[in-house]
N, C-alpha and C positions, 0 to 999 in steps of 0.2 A: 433467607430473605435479605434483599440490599437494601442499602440507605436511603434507594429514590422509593424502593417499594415500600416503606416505613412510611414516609413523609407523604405520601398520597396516601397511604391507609389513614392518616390523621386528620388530611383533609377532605378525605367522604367524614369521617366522624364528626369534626365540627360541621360539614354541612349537616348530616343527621340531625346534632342538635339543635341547630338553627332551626330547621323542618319540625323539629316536635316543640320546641318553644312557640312556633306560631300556630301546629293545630292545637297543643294545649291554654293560648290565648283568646283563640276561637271560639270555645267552650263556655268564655267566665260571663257572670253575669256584666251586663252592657252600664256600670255604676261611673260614674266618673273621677270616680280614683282607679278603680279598676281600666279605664281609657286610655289615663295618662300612663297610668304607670305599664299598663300592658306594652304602649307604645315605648318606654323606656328600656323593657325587657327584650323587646324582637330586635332594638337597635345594637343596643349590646351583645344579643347572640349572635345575630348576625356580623357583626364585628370581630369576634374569637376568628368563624374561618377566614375572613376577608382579610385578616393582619397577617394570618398564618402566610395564605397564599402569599401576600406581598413579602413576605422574610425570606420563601422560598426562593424569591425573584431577587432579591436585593444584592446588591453591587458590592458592597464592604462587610464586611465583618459587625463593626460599629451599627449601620442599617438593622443585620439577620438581631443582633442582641436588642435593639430598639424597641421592633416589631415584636418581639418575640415576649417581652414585658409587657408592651399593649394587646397580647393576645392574654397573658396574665390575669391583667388588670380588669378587660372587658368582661374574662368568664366570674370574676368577682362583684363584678358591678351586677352579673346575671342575678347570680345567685343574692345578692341585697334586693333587686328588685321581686323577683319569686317569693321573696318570703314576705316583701309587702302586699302582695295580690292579695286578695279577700276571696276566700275561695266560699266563706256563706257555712262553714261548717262541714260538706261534702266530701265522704270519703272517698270516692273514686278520683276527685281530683288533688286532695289531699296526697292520697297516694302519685297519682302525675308529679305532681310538684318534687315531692321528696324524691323521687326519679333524677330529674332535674337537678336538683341541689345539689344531688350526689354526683351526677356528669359532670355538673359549672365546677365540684370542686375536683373530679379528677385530672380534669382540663388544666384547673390551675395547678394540680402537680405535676400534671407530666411536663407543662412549660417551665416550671420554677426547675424540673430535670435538664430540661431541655437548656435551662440558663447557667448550672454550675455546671454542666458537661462543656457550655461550649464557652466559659469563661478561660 
């Protein structure tokens, strides 16, 4: 497998998780913390691949390493905000969630990889 095939496998994944962040937002009860912060959590998923792709475009070195902490940081913010959702007790989405948590945090390892490799 090459290096370009690597870096678009990463970026269908974070699309992935973008896509199940917003149908498991879809689900929750319509409470207005659950509103806000839902909307907190789709922006920040969204964000992991949208930073990804831009690192992959970036001009400098200084840029790729930039971008590449903002994709860090974003799948961090995911995961803060998933665990404030109110899921009401429910174990089916309880279970979604912890799904979740555990991608937001594999995302931030593979980028925190992704940052001492290309240091």
């Amino acid at each position: 497998m090459d290096k370009n095939s690597k870096r678009f496998d990463l970026e269908d994944r974070t699309f992935e998780y973008a896509k199940k962040v917003r149908a498991f937002v879809r689900t929750l009860r319509k409470t207005l913390a659950n509103l806000e912060d839902g909307k907190q959590l789709i922006r920040a998923s969204g964000s992991v691949g949208a930073n990804y792709i831009e690192a992959n475009e970036s001009l400098t070195k200084k840029d790729f390493m930039m971008r590449i902490k903002i994709c860090r940081k974003e799948a961090k913010e995911s995961r803060y905000w998933l665990m404030l959702i109110d899921i009401d007790g429910e174990p089916e989405k309880e279970n979604d969630r912890r799904y979740l948590v555990k991608e937001a945090t594999e995302l931030m390892n593979i980028f925190g990889a992704i940052l001492v490799k290309s240091a």
